[in-house]
PyMOL Python script that loads the backbone (N, CA, C, O; Angstrom):
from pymol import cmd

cmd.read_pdbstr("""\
ATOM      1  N   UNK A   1      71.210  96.189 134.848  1.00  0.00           N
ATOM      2  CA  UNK A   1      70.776  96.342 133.493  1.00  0.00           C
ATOM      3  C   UNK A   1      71.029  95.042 132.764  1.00  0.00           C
ATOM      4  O   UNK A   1      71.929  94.234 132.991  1.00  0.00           O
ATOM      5  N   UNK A   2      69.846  94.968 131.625  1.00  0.00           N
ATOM      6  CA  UNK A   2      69.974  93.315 131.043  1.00  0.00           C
ATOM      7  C   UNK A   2      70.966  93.466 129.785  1.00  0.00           C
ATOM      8  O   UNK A   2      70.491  94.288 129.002  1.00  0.00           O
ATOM      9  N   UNK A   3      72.272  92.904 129.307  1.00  0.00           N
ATOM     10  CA  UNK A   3      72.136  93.328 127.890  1.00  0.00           C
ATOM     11  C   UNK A   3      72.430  92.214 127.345  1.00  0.00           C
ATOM     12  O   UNK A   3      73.126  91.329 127.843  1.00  0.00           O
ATOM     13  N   UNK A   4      71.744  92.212 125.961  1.00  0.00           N
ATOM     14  CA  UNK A   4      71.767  90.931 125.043  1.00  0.00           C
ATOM     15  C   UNK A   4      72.279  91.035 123.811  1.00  0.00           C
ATOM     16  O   UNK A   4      71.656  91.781 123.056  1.00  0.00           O
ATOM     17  N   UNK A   5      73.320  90.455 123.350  1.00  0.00           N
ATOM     18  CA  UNK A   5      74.110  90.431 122.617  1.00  0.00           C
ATOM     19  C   UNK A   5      73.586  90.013 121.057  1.00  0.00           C
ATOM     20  O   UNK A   5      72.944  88.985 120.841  1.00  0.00           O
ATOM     21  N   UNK A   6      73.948  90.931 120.070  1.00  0.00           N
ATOM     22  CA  UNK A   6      72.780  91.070 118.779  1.00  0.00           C
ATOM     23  C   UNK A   6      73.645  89.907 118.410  1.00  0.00           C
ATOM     24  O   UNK A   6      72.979  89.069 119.017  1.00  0.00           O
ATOM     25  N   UNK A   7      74.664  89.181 117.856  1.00  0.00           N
ATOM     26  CA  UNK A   7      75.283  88.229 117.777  1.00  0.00           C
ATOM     27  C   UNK A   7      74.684  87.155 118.075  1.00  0.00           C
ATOM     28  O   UNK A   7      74.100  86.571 117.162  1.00  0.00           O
ATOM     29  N   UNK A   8      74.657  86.592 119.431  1.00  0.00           N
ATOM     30  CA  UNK A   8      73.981  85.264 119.591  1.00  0.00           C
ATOM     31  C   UNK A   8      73.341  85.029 120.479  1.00  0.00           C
ATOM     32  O   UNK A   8      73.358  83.894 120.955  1.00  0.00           O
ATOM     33  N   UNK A   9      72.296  86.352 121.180  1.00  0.00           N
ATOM     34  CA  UNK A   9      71.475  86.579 121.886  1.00  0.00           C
ATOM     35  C   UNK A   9      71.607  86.420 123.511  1.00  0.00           C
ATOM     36  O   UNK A   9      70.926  86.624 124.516  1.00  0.00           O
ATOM     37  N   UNK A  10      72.831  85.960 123.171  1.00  0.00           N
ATOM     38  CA  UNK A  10      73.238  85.341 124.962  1.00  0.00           C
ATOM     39  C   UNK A  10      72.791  86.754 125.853  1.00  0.00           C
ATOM     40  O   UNK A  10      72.488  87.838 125.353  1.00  0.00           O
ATOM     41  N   UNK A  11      72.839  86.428 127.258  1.00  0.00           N
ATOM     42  CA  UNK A  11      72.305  88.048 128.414  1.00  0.00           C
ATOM     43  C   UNK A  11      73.260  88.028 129.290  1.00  0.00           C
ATOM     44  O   UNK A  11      73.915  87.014 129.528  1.00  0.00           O
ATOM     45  N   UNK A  12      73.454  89.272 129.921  1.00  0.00           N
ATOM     46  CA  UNK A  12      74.124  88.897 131.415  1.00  0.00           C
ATOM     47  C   UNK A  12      73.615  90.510 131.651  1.00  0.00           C
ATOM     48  O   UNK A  12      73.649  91.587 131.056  1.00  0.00           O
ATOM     49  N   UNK A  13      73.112  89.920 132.949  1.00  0.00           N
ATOM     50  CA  UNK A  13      73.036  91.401 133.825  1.00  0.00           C
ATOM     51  C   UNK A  13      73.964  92.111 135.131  1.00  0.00           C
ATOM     52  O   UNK A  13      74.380  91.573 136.157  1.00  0.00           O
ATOM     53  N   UNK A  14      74.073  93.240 134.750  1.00  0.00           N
ATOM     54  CA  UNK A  14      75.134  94.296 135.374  1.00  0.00           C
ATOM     55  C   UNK A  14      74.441  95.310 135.852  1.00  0.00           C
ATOM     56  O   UNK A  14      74.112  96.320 135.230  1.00  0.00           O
ATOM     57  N   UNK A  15      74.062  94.875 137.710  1.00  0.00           N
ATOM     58  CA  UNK A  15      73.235  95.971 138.520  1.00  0.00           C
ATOM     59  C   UNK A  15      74.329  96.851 138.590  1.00  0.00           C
ATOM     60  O   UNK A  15      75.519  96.617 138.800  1.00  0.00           O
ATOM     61  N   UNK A  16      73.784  97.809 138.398  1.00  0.00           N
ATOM     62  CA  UNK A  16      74.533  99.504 139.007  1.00  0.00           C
ATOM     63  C   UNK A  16      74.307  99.753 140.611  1.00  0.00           C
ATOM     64  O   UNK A  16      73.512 100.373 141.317  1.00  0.00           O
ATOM     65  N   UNK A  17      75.774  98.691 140.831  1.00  0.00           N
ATOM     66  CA  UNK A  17      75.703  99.294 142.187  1.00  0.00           C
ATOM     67  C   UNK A  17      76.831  99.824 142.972  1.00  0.00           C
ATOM     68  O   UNK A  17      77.425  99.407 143.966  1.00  0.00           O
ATOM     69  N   UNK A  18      76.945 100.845 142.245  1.00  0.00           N
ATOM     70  CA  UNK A  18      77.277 101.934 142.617  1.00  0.00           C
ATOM     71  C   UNK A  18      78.600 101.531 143.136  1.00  0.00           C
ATOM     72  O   UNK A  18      79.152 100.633 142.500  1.00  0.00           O
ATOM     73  N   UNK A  19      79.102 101.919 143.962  1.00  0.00           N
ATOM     74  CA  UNK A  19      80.682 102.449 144.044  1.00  0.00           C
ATOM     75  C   UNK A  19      80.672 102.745 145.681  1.00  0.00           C
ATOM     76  O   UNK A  19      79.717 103.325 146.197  1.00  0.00           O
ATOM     77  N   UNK A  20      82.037 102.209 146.594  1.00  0.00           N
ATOM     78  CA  UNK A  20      82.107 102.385 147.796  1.00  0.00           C
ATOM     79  C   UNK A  20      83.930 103.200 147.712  1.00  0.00           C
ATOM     80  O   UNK A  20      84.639 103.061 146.716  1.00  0.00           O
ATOM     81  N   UNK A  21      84.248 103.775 148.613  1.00  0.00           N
ATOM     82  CA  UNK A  21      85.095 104.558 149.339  1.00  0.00           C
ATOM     83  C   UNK A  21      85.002 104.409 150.738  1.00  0.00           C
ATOM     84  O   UNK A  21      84.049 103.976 151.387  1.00  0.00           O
ATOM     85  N   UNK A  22      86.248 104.873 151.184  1.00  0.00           N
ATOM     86  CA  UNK A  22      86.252 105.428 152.689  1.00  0.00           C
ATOM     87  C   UNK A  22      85.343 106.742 153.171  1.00  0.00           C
ATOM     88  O   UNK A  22      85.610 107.231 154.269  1.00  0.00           O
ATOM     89  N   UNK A  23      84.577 107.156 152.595  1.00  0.00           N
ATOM     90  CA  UNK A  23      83.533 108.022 153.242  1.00  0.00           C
ATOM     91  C   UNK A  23      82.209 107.243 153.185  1.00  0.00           C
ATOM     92  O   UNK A  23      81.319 107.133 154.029  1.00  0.00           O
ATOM     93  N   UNK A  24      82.314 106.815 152.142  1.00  0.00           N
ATOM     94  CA  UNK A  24      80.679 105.466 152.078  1.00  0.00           C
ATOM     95  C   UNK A  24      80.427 104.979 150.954  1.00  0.00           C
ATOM     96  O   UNK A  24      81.305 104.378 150.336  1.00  0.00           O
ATOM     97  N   UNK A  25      79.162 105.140 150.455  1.00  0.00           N
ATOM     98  CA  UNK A  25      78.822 104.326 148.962  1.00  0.00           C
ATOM     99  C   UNK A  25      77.868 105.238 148.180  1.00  0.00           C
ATOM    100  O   UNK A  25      76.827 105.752 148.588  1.00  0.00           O
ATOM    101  N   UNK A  26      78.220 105.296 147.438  1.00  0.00           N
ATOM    102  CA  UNK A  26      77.433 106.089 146.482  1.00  0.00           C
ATOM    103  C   UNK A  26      77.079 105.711 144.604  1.00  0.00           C
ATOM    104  O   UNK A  26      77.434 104.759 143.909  1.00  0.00           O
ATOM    105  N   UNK A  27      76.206 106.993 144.267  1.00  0.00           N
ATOM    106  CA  UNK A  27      75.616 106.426 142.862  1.00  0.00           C
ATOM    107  C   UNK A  27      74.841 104.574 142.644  1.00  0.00           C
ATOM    108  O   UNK A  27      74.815 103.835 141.660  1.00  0.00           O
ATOM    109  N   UNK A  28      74.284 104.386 144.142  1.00  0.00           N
ATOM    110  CA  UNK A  28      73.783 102.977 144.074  1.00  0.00           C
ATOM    111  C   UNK A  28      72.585 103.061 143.161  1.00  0.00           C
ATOM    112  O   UNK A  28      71.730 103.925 143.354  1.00  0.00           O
ATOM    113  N   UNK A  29      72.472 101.992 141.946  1.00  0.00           N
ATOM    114  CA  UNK A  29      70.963 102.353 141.425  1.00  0.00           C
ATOM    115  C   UNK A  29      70.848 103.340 140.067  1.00  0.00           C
ATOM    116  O   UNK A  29      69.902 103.766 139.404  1.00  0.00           O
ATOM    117  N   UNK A  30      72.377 103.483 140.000  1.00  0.00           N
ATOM    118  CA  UNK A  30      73.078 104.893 138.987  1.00  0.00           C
ATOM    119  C   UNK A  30      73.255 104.491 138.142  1.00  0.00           C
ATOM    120  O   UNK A  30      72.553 104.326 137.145  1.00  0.00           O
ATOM    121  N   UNK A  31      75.162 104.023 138.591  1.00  0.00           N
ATOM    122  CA  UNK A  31      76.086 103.589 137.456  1.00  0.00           C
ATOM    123  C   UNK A  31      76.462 102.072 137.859  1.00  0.00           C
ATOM    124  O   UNK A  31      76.595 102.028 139.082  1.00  0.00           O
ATOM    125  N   UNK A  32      76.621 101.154 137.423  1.00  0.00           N
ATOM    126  CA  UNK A  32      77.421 100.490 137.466  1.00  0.00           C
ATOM    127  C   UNK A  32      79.116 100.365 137.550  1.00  0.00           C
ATOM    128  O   UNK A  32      79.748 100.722 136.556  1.00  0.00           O
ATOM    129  N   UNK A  33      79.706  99.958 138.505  1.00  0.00           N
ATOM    130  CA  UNK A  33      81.792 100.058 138.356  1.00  0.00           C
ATOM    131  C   UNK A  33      81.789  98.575 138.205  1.00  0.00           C
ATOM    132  O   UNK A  33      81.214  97.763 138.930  1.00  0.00           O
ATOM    133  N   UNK A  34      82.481  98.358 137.206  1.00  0.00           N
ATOM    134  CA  UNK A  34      83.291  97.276 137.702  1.00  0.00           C
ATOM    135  C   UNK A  34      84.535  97.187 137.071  1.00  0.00           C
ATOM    136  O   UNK A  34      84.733  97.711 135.976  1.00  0.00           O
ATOM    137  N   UNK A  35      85.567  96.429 137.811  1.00  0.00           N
ATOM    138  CA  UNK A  35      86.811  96.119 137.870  1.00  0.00           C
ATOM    139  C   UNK A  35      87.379  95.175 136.504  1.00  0.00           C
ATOM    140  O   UNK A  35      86.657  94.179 136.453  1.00  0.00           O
ATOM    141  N   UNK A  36      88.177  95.150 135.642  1.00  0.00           N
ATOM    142  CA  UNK A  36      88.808  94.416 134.967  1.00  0.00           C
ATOM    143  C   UNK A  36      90.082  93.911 135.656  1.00  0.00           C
ATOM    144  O   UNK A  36      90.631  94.362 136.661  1.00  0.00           O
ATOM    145  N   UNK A  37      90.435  92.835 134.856  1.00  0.00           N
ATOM    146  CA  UNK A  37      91.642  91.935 135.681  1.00  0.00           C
ATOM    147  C   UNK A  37      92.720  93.421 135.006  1.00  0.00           C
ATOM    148  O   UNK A  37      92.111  94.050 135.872  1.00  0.00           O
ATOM    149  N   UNK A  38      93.100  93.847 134.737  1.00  0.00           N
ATOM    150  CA  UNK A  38      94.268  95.237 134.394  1.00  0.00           C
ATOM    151  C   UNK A  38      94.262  96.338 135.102  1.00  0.00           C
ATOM    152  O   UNK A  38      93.432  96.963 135.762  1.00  0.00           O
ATOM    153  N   UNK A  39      95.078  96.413 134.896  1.00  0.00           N
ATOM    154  CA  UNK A  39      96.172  97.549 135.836  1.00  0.00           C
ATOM    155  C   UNK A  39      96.409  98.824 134.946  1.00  0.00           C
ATOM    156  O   UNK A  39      96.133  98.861 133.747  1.00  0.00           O
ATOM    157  N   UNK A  40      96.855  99.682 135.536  1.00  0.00           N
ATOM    158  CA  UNK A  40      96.849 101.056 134.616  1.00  0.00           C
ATOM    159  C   UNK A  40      98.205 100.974 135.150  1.00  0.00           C
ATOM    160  O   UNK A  40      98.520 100.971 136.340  1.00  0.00           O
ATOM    161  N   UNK A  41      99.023 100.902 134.063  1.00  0.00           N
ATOM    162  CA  UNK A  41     100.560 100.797 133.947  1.00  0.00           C
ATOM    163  C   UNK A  41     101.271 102.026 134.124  1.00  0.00           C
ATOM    164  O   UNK A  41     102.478 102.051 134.363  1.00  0.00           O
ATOM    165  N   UNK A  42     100.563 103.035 134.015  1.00  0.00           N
ATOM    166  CA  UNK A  42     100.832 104.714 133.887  1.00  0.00           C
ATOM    167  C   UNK A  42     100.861 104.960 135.564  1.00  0.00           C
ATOM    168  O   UNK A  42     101.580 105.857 136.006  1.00  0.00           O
ATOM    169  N   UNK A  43     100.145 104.225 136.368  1.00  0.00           N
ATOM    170  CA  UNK A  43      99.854 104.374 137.898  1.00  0.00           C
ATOM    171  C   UNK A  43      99.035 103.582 138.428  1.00  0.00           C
ATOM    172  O   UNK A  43      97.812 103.472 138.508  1.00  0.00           O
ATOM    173  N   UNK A  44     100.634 102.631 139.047  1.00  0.00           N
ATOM    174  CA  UNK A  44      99.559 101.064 139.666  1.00  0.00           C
ATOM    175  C   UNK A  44      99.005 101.415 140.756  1.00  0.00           C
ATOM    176  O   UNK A  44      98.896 100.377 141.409  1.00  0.00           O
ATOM    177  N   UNK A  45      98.454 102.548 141.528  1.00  0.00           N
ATOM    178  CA  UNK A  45      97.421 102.917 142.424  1.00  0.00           C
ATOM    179  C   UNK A  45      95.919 102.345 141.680  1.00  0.00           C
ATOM    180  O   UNK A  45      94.980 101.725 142.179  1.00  0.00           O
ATOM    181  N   UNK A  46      96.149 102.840 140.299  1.00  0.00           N
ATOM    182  CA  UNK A  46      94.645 102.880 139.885  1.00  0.00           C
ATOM    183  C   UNK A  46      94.554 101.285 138.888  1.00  0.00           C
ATOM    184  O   UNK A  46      95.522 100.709 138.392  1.00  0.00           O
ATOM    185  N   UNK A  47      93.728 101.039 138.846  1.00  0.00           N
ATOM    186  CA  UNK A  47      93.002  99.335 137.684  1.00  0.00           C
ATOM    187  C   UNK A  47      91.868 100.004 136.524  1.00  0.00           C
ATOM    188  O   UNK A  47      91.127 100.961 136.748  1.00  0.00           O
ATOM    189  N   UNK A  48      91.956  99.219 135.234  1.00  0.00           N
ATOM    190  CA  UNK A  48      91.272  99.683 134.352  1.00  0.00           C
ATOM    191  C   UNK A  48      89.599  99.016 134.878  1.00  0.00           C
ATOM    192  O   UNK A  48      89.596  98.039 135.627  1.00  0.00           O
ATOM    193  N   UNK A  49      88.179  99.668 134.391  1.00  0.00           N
ATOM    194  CA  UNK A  49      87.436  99.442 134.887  1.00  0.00           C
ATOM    195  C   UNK A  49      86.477  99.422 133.300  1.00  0.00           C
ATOM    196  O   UNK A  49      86.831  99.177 132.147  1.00  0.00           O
ATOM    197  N   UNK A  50      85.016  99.838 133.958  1.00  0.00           N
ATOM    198  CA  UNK A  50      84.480 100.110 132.875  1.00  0.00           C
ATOM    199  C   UNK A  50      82.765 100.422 133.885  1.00  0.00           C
ATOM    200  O   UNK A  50      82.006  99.619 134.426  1.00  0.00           O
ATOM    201  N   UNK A  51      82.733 101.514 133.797  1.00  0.00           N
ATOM    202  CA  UNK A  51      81.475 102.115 134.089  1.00  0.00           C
ATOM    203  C   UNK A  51      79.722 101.909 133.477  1.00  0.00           C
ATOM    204  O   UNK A  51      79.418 102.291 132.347  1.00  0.00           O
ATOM    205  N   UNK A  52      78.914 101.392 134.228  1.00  0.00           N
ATOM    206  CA  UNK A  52      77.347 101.037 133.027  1.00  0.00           C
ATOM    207  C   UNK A  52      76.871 102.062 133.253  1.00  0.00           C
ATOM    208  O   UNK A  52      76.922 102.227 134.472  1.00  0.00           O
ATOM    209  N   UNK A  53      76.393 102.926 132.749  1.00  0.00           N
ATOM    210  CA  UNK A  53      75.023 104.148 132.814  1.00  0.00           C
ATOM    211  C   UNK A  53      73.921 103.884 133.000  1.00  0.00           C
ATOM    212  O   UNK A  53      73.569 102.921 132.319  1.00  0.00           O
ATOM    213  N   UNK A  54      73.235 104.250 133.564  1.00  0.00           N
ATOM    214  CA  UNK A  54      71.858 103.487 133.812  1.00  0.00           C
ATOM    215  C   UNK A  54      71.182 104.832 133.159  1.00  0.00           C
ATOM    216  O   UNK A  54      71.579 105.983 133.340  1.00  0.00           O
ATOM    217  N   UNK A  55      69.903 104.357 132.238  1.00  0.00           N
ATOM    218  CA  UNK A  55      69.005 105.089 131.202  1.00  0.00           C
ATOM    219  C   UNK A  55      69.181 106.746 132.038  1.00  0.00           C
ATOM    220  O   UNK A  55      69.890 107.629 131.555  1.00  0.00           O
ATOM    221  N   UNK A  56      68.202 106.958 133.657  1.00  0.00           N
ATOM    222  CA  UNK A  56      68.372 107.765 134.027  1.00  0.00           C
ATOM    223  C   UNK A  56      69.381 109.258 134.190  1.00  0.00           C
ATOM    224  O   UNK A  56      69.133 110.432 134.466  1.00  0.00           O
ATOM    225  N   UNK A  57      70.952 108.267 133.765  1.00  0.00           N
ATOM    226  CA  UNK A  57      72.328 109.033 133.690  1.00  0.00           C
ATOM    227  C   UNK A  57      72.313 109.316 132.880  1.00  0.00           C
ATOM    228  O   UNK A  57      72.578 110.483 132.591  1.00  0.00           O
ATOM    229  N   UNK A  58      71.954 108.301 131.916  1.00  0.00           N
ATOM    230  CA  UNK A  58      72.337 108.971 129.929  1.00  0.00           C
ATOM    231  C   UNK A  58      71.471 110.340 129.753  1.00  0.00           C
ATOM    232  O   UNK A  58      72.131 111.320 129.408  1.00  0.00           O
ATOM    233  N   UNK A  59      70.196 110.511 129.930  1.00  0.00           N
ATOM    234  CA  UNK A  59      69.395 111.378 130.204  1.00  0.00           C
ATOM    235  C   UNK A  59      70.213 112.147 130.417  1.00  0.00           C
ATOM    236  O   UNK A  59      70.439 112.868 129.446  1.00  0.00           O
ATOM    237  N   UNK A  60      71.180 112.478 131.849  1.00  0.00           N
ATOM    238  CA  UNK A  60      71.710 113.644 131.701  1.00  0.00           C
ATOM    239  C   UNK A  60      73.153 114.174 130.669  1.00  0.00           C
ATOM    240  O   UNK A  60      73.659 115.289 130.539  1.00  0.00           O
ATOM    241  N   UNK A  61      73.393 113.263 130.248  1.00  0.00           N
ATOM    242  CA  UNK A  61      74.507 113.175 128.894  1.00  0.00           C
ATOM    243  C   UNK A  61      73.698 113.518 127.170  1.00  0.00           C
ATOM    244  O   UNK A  61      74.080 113.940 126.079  1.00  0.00           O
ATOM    245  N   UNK A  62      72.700 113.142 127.647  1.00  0.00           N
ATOM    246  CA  UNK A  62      71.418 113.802 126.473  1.00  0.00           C
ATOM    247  C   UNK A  62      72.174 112.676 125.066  1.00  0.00           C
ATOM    248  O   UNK A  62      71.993 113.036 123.903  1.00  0.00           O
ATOM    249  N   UNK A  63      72.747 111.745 125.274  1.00  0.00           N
ATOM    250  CA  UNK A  63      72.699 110.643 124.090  1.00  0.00           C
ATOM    251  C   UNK A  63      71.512 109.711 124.123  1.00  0.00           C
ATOM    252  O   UNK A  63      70.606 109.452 124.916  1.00  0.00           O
ATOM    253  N   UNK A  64      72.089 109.129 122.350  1.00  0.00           N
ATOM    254  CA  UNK A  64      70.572 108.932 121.759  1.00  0.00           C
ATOM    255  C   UNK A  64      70.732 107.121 122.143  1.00  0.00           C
ATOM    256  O   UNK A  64      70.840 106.410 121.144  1.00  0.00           O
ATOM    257  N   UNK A  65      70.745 106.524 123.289  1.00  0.00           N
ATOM    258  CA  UNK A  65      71.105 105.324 123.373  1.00  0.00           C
ATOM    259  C   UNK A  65      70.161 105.060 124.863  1.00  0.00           C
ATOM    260  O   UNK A  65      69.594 105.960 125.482  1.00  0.00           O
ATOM    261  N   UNK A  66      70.165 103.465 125.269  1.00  0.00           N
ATOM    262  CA  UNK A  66      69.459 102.947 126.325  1.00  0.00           C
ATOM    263  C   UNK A  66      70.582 102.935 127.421  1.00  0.00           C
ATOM    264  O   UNK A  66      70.241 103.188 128.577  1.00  0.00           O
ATOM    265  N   UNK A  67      71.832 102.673 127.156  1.00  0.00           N
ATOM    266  CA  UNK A  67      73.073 102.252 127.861  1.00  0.00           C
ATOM    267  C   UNK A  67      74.228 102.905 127.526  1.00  0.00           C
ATOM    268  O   UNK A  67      74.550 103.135 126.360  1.00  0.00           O
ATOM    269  N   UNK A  68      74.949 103.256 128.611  1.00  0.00           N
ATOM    270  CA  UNK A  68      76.294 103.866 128.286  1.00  0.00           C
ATOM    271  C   UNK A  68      77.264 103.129 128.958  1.00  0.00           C
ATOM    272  O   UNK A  68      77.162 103.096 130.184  1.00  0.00           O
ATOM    273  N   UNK A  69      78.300 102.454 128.363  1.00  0.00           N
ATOM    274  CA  UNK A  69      79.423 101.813 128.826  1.00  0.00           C
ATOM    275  C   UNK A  69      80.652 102.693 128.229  1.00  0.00           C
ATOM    276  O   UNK A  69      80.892 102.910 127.041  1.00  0.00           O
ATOM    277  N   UNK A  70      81.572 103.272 129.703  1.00  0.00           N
ATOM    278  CA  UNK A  70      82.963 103.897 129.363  1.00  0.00           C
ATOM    279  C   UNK A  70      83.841 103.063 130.106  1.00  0.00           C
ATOM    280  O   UNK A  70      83.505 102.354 131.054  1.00  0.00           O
ATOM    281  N   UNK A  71      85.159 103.200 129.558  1.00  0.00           N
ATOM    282  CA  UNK A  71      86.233 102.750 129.782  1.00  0.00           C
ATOM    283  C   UNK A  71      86.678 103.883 131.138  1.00  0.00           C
ATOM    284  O   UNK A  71      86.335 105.065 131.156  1.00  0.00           O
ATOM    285  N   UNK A  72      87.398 103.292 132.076  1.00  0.00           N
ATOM    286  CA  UNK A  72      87.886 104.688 133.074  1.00  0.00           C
ATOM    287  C   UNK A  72      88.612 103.674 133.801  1.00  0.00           C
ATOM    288  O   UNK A  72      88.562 102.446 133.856  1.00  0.00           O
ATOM    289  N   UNK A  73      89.497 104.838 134.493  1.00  0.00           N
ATOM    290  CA  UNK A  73      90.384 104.078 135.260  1.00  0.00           C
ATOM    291  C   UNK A  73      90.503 104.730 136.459  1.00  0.00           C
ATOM    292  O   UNK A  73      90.847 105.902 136.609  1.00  0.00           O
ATOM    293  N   UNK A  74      90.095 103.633 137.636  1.00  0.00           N
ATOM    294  CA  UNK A  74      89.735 104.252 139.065  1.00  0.00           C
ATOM    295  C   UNK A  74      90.899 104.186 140.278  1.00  0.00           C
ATOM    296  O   UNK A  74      92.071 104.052 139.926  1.00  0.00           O
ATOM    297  N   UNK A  75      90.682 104.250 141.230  1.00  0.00           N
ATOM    298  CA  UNK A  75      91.657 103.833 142.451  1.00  0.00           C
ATOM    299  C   UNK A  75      91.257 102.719 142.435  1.00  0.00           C
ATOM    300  O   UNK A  75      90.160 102.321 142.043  1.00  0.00           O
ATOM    301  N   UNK A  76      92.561 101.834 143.078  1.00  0.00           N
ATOM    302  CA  UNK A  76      91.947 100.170 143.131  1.00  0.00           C
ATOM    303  C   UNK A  76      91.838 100.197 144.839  1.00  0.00           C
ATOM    304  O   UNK A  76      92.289  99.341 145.601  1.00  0.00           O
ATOM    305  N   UNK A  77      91.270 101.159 145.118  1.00  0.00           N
ATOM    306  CA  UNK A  77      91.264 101.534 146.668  1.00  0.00           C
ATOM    307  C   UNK A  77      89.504 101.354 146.975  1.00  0.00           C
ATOM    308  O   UNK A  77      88.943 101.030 148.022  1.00  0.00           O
ATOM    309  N   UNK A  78      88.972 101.669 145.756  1.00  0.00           N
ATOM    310  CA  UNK A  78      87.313 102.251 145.316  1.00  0.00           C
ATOM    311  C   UNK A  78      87.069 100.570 145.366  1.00  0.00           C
ATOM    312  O   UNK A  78      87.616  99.594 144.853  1.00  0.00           O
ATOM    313  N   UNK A  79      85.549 100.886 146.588  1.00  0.00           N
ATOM    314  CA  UNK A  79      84.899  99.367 146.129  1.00  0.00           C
ATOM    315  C   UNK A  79      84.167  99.444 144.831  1.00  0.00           C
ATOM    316  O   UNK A  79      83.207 100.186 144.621  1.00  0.00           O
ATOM    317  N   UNK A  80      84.877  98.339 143.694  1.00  0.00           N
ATOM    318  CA  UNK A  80      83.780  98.045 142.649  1.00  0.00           C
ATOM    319  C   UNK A  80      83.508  96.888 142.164  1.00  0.00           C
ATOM    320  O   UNK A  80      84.110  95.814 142.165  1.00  0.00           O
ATOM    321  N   UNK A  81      82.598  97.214 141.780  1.00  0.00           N
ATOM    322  CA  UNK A  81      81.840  95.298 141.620  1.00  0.00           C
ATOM    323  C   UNK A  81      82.675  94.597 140.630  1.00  0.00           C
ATOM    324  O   UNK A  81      83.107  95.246 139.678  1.00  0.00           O
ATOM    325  N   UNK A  82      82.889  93.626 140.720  1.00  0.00           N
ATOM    326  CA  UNK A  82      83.161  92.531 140.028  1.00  0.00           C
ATOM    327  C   UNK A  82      82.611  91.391 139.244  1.00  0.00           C
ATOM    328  O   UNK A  82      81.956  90.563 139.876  1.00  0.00           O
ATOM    329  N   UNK A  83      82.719  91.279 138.398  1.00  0.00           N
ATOM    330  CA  UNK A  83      81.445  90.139 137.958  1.00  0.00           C
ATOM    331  C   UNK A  83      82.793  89.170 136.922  1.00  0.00           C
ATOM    332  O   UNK A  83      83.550  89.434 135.987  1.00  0.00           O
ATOM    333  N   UNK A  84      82.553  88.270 137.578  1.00  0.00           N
ATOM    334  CA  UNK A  84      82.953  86.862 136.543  1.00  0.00           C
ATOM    335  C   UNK A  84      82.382  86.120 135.543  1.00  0.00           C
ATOM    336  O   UNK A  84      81.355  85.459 135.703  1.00  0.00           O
ATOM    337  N   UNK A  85      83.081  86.209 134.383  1.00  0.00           N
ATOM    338  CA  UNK A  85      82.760  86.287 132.965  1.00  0.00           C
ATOM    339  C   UNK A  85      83.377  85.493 132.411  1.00  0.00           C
ATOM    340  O   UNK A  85      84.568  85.723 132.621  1.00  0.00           O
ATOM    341  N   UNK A  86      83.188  84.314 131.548  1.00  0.00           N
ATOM    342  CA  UNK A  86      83.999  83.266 130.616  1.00  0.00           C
ATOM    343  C   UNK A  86      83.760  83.230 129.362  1.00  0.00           C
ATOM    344  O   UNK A  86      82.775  83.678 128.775  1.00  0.00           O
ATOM    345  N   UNK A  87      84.824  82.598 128.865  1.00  0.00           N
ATOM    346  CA  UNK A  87      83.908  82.513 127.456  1.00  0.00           C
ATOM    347  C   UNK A  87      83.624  81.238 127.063  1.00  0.00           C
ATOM    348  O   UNK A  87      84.384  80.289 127.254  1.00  0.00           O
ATOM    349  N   UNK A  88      82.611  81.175 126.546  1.00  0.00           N
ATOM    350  CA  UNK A  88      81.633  79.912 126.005  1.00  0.00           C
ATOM    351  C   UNK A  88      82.636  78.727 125.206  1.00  0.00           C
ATOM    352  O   UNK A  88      82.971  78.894 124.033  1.00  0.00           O
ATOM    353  N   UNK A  89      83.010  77.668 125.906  1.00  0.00           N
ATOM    354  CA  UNK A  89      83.977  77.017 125.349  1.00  0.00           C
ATOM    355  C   UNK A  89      82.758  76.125 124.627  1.00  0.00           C
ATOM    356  O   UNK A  89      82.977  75.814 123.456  1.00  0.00           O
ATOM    357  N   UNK A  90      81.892  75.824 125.033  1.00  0.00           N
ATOM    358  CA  UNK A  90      80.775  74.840 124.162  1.00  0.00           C
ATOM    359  C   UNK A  90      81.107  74.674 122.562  1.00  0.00           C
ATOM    360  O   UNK A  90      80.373  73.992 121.847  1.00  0.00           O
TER     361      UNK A  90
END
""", "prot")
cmd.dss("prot")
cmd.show_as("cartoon", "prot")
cmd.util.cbc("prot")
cmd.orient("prot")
């Protein structure tokens, strides 16, 4: 998914691809996972993340939006994507 920032138009895209485990991979094409550098201090098994919705999902959440981004906190056992992000020192 593309998203562009009403601020200063900058983009970055975040494919939903989906999520791996020890049984296999799933929701490819769905949701987006990915990983933040944090830890869930409550239980360092799991890392804070942040989930993308892809239009199709929101549909079933029946909100009035293109994109759904939640906060969640997964096993850091779960393959999830990662994407490297800076900020604009320019």
């Amino acid at each position: 998914m593309l998203f562009i920032s009403k601020q200063n138009n900058n983009e970055i895209f975040l494919p939903c691809g989906g999520f791996s485990n020890h049984v296999g991979s799933f929701m490819i094409g769905r949701i987006g996972y990915y990983w933040t550098r944090n830890m869930d201090l409550k239980n360092l098994t799991k890392a804070v993340g942040y989930n993308v919705y892809s239009p199709e999902e929101i549909d079933s959440f029946e909100n009035d939006t293109s994109y759904l981004i939640v906060q969640s906190n997964s096993e850091r056992e779960y393959g999830h994507t990662i994407r490297a992000i800076c900020k604009n020192i320019a």
